[in-house]
PyMOL CGO cylinders between C-alpha atoms (Angstrom):
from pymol import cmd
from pymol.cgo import CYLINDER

trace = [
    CYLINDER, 45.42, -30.45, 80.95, 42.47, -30.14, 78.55, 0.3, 1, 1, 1, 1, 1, 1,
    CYLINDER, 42.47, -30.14, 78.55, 43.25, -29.98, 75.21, 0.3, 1, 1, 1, 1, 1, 1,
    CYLINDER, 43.25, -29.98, 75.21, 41.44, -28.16, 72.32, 0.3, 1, 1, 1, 1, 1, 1,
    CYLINDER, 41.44, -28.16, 72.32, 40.56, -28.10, 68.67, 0.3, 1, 1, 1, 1, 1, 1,
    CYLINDER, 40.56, -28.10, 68.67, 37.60, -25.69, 67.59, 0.3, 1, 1, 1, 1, 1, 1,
    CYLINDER, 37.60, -25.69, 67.59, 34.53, -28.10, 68.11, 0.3, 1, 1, 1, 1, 1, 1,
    CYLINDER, 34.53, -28.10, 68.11, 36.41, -30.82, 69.66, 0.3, 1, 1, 1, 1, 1, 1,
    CYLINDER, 36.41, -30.82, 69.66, 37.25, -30.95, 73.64, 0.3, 1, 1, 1, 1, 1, 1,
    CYLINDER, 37.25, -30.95, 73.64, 40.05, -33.53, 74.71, 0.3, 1, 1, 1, 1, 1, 1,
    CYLINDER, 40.05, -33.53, 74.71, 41.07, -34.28, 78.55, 0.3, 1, 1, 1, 1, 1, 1,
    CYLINDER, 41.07, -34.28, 78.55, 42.66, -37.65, 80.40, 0.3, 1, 1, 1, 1, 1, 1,
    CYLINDER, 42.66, -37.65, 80.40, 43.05, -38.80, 83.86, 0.3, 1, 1, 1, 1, 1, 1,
    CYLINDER, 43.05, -38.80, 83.86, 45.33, -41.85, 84.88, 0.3, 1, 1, 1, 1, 1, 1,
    CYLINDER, 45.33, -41.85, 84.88, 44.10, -44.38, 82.47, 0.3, 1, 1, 1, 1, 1, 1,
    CYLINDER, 44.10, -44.38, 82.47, 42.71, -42.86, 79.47, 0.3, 1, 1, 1, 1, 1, 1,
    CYLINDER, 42.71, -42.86, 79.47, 42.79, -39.73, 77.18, 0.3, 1, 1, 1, 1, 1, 1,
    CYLINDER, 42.79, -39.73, 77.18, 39.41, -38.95, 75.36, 0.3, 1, 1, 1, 1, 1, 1,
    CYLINDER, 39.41, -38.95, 75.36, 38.06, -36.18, 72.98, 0.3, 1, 1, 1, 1, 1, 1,
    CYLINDER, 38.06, -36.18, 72.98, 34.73, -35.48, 72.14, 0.3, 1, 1, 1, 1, 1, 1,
    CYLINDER, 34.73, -35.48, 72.14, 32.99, -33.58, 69.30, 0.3, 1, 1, 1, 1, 1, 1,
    CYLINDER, 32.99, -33.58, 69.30, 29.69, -33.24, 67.05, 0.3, 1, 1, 1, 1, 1, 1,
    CYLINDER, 29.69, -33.24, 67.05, 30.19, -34.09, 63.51, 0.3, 1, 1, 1, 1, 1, 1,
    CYLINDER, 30.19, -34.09, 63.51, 27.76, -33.01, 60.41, 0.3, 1, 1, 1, 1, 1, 1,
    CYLINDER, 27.76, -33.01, 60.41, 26.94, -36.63, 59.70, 0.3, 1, 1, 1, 1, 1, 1,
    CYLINDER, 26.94, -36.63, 59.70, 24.96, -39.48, 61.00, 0.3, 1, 1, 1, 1, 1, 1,
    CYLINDER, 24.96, -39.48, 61.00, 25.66, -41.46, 63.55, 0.3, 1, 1, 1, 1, 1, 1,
    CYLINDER, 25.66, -41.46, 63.55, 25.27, -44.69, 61.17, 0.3, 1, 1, 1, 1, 1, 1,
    CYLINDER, 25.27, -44.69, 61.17, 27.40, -42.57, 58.24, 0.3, 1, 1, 1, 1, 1, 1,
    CYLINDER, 27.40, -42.57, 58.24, 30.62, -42.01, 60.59, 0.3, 1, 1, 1, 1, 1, 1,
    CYLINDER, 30.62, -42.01, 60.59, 30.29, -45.74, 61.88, 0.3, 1, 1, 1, 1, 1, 1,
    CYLINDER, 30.29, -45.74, 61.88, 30.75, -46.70, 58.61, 0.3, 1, 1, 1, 1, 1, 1,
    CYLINDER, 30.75, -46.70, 58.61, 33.84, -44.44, 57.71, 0.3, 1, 1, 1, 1, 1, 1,
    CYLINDER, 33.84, -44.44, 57.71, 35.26, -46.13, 60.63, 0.3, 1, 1, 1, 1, 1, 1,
    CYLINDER, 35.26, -46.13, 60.63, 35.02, -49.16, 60.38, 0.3, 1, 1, 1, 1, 1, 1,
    CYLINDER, 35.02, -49.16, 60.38, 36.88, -49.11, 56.62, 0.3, 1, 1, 1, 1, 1, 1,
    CYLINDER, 36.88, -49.11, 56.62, 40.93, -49.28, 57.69, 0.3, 1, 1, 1, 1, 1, 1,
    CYLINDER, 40.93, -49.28, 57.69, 41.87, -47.57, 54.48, 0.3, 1, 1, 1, 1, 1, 1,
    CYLINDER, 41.87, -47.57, 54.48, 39.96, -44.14, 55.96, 0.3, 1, 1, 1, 1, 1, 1,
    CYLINDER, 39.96, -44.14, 55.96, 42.19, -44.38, 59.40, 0.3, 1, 1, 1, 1, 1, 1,
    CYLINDER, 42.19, -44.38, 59.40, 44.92, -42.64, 57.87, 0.3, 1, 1, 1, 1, 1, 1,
    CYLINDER, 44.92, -42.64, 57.87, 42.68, -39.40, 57.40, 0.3, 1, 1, 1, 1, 1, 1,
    CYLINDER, 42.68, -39.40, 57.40, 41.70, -39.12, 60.67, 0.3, 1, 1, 1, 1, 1, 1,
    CYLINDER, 41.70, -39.12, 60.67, 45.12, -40.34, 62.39, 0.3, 1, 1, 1, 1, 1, 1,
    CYLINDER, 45.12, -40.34, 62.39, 45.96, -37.41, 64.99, 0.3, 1, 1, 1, 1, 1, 1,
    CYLINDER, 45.96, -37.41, 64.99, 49.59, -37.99, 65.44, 0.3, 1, 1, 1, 1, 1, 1,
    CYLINDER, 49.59, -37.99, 65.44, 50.35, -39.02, 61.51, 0.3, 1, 1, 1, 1, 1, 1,
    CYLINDER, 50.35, -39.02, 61.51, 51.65, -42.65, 62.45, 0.3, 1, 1, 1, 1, 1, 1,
    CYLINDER, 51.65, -42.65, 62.45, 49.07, -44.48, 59.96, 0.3, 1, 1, 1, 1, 1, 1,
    CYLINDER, 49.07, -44.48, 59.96, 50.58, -44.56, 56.34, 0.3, 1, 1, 1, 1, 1, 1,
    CYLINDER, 50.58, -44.56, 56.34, 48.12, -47.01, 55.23, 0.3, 1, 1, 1, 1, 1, 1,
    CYLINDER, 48.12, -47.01, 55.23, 46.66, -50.40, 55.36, 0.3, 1, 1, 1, 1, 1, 1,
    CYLINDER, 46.66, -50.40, 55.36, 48.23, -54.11, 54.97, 0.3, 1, 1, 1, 1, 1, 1,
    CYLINDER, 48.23, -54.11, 54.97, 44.73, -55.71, 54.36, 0.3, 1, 1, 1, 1, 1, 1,
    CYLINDER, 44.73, -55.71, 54.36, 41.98, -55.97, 51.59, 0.3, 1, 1, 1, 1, 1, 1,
    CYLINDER, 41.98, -55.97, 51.59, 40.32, -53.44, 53.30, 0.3, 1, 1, 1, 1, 1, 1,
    CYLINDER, 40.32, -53.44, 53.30, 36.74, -54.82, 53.88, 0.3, 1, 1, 1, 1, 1, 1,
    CYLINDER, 36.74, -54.82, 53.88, 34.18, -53.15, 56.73, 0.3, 1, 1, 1, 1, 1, 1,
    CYLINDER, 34.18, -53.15, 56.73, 35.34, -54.29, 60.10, 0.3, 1, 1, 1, 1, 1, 1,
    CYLINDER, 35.34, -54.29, 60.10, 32.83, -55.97, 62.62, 0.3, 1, 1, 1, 1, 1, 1,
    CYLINDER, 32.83, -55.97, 62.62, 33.47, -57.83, 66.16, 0.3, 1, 1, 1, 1, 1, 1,
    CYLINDER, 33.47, -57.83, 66.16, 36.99, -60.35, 65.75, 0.3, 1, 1, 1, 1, 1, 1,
    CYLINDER, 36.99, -60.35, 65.75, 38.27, -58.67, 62.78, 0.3, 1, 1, 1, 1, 1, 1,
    CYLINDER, 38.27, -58.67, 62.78, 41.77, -58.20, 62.59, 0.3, 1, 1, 1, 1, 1, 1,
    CYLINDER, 41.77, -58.20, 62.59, 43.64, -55.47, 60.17, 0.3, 1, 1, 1, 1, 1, 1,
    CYLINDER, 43.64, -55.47, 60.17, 47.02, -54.36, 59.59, 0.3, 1, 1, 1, 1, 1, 1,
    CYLINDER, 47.02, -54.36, 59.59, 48.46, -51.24, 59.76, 0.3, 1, 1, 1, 1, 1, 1,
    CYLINDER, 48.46, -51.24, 59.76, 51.62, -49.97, 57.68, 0.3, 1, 1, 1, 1, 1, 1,
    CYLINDER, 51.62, -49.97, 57.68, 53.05, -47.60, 60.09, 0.3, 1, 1, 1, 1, 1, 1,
    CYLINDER, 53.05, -47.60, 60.09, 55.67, -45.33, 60.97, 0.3, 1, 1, 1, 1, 1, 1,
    CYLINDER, 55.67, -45.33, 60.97, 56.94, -43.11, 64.13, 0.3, 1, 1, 1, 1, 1, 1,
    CYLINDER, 56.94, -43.11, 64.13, 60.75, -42.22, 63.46, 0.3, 1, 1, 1, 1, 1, 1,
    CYLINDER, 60.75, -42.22, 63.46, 60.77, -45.86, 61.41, 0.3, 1, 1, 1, 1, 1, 1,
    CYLINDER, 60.77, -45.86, 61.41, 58.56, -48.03, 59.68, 0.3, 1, 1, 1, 1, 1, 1,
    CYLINDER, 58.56, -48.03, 59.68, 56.72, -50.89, 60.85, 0.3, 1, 1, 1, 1, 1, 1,
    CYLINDER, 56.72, -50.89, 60.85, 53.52, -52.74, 60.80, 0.3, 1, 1, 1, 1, 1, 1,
    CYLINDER, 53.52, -52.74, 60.80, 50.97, -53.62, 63.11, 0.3, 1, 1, 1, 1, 1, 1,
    CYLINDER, 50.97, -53.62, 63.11, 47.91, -56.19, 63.34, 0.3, 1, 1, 1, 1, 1, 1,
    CYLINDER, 47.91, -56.19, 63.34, 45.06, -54.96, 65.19, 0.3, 1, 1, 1, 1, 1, 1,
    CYLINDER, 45.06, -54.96, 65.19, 41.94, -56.54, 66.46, 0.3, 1, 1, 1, 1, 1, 1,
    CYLINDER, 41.94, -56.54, 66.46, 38.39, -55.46, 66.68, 0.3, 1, 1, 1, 1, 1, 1,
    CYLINDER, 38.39, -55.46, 66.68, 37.18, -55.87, 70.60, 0.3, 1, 1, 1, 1, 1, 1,
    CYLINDER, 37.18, -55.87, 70.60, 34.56, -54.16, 71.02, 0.3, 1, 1, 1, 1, 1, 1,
    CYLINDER, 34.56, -54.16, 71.02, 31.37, -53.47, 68.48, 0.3, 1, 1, 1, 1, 1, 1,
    CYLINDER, 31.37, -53.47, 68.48, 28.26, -52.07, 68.62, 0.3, 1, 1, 1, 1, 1, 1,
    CYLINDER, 28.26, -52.07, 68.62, 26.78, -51.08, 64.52, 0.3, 1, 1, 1, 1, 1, 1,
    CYLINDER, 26.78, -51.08, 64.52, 26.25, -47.50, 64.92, 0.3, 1, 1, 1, 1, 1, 1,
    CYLINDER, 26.25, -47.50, 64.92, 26.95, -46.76, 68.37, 0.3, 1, 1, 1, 1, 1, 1,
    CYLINDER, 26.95, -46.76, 68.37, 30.71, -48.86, 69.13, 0.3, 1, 1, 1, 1, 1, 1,
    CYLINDER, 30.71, -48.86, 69.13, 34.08, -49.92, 67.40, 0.3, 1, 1, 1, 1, 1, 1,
    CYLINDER, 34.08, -49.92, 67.40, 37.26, -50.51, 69.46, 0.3, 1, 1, 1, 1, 1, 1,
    CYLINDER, 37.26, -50.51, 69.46, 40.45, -52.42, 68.30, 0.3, 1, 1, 1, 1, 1, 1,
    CYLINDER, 40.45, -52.42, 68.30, 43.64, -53.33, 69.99, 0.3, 1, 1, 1, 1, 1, 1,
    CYLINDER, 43.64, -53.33, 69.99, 46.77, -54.76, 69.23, 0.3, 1, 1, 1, 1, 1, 1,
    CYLINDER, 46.77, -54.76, 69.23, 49.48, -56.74, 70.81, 0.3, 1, 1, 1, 1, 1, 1,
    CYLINDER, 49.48, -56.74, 70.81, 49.50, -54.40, 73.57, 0.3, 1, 1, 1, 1, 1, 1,
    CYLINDER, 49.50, -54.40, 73.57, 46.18, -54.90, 74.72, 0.3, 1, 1, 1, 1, 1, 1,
    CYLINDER, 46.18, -54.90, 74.72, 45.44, -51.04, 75.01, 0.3, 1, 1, 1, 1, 1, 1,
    CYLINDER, 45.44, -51.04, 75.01, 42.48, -49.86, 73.03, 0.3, 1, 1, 1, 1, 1, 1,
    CYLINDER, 42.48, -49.86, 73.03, 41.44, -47.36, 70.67, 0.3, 1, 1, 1, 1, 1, 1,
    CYLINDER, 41.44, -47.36, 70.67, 37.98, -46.89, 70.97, 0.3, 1, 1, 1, 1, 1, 1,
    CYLINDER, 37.98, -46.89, 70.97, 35.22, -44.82, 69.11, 0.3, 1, 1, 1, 1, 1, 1,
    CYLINDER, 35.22, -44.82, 69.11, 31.45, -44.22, 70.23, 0.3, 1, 1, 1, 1, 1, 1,
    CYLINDER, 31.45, -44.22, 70.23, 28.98, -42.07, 68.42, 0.3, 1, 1, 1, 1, 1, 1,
    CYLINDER, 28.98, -42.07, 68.42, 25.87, -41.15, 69.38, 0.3, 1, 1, 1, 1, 1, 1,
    CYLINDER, 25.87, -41.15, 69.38, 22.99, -39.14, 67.66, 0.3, 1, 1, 1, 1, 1, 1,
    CYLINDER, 22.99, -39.14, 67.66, 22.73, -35.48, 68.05, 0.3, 1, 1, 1, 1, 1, 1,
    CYLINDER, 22.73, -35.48, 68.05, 20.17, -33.18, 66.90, 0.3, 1, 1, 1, 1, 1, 1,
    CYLINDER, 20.17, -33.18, 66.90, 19.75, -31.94, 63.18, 0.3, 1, 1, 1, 1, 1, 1,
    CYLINDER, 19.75, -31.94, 63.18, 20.72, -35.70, 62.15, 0.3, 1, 1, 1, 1, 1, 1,
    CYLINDER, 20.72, -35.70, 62.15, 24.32, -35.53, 63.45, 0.3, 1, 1, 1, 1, 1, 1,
    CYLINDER, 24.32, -35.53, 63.45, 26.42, -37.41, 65.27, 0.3, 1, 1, 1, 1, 1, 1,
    CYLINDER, 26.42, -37.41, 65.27, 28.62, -37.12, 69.09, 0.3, 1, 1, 1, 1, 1, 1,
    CYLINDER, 28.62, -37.12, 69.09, 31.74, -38.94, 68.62, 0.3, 1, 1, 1, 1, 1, 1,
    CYLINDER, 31.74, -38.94, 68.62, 34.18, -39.41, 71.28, 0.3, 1, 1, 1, 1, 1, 1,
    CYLINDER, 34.18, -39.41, 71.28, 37.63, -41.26, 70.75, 0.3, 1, 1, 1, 1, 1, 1,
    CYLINDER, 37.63, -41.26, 70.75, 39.45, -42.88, 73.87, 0.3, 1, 1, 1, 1, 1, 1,
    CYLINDER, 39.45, -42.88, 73.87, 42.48, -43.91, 74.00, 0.3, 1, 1, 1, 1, 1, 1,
    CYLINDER, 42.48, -43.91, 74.00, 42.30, -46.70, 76.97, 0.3, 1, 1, 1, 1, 1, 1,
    CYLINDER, 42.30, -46.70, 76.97, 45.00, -48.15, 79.03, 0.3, 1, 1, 1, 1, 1, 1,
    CYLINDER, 45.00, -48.15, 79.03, 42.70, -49.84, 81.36, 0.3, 1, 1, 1, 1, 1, 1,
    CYLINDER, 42.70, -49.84, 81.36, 43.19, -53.35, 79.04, 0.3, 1, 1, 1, 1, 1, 1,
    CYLINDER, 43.19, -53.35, 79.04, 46.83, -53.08, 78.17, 0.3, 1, 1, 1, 1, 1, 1,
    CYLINDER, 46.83, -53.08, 78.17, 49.37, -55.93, 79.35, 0.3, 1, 1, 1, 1, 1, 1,
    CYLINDER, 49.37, -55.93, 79.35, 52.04, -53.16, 80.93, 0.3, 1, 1, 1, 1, 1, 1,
    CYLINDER, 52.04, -53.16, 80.93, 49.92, -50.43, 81.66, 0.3, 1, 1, 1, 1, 1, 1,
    CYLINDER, 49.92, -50.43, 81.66, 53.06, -48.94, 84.33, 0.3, 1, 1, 1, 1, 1, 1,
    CYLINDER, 53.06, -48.94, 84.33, 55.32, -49.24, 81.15, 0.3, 1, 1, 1, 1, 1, 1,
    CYLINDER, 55.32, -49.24, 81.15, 53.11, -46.95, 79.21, 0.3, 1, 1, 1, 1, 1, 1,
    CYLINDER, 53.11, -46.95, 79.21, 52.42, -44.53, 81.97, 0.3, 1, 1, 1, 1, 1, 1,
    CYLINDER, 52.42, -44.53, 81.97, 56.00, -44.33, 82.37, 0.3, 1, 1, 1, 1, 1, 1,
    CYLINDER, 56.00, -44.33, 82.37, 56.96, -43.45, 79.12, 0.3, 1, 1, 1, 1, 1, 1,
    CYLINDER, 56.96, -43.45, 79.12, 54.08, -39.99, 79.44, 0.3, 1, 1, 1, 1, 1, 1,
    CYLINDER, 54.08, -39.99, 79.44, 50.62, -42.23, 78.40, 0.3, 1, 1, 1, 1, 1, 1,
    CYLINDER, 50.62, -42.23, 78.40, 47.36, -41.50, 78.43, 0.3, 1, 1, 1, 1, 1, 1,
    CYLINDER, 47.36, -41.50, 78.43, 48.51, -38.37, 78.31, 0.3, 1, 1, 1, 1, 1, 1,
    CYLINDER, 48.51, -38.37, 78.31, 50.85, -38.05, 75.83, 0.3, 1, 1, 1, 1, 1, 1,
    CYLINDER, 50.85, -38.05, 75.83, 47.57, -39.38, 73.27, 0.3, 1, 1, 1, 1, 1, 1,
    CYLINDER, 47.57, -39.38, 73.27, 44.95, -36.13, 74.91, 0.3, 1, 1, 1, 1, 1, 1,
    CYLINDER, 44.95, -36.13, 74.91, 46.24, -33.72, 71.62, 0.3, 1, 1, 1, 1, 1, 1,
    CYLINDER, 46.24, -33.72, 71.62, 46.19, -37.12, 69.84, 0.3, 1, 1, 1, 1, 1, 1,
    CYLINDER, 46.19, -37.12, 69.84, 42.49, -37.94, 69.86, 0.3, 1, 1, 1, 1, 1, 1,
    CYLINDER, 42.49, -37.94, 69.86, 41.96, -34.20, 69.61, 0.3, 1, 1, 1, 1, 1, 1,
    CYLINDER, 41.96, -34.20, 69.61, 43.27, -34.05, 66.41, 0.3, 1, 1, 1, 1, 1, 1,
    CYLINDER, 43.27, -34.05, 66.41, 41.88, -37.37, 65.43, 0.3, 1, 1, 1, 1, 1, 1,
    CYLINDER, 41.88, -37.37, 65.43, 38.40, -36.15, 66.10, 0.3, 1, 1, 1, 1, 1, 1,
    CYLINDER, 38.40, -36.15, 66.10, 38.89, -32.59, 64.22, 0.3, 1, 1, 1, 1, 1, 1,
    CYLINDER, 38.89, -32.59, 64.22, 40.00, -34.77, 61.22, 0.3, 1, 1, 1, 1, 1, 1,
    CYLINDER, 40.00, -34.77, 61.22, 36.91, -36.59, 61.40, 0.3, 1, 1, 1, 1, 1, 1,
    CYLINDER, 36.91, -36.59, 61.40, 35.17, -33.50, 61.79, 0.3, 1, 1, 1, 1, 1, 1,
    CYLINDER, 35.17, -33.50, 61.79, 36.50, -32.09, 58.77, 0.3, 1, 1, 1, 1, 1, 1,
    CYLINDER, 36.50, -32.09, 58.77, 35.87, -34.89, 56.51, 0.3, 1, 1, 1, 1, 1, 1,
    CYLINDER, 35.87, -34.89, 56.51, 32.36, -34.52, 57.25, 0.3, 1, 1, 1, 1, 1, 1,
    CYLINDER, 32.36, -34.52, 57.25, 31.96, -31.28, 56.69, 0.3, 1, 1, 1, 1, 1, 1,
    CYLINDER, 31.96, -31.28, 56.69, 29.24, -29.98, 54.28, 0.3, 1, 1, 1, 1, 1, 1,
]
cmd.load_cgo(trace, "trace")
């Protein structure tokens, strides 16, 4: 079932959940809010992300960041970049092995078409996951993730 934020259009199938939207910045200009681990918490769709363990530098291909989370209890997770492209690709993973991915590409008027995935395709148990309702438990997820990007960008 697709799911839907004004601007943003989210779906899965049996391995991933995605959402896609256009957002009033640069292509180069959202890479970079991504990349920074302190700015995840903004756009965090299901409000997990409390903030970050690390120093908080720009993230490029083998970086690894932790996460101070919570879902019903705290916790903290390290993450590690996998996947990185400047201005076009950033995906992480932790211990898991499923990713969270991000690619942007340029739009017209200067702007930018982002699409999140959430990816079981790499993860170690990917039955266990699928079990327990994922990808598709993450579709209003990445939604929401992608509005919140949206509106940060907003002019």
């Amino acid at each position: 079932m697709a799911i839907e934020h004004p601007g943003v259009v989210s779906d899965h199938d049996d391995d991933r959940a995605w959402a896609t939207g256009v957002v009033d910045a640069s292509p180069h200009e959202v890479f970079e809010f991504l990349r920074r681990p302190a700015n995840h918490r903004t756009i965090n769709g299901d409000r997990s992300v409390r903030g970050t363990v690390n120093d908080g530098s720009p993230l490029e291909l083998g970086s690894t960041f932790g996460m101070k989370m919570s879902l019903f209890v705290p916790y903290r997770i390290t993450s590690k970049v996998v996947e990185f492209e400047q201005d076009r690709l950033i995906a992480w993973a932790h211990i898991g092995g499923h990713r969270w991915r991000w690619e942007l590409a340029p739009a017209r008027d200067d702007r930018a078409t982002v699409t999140e995935t959430f990816d079981l395709t790499t993860a170690r148990f990917p039955s266990g996951l699928r079990l327990l309702g994922y990808p598709g438990r993450h579709a209003g997820n990445v939604a929401s993730s992608v509005a919140a990007l949206r509106a940060h960008f907003e002019h």
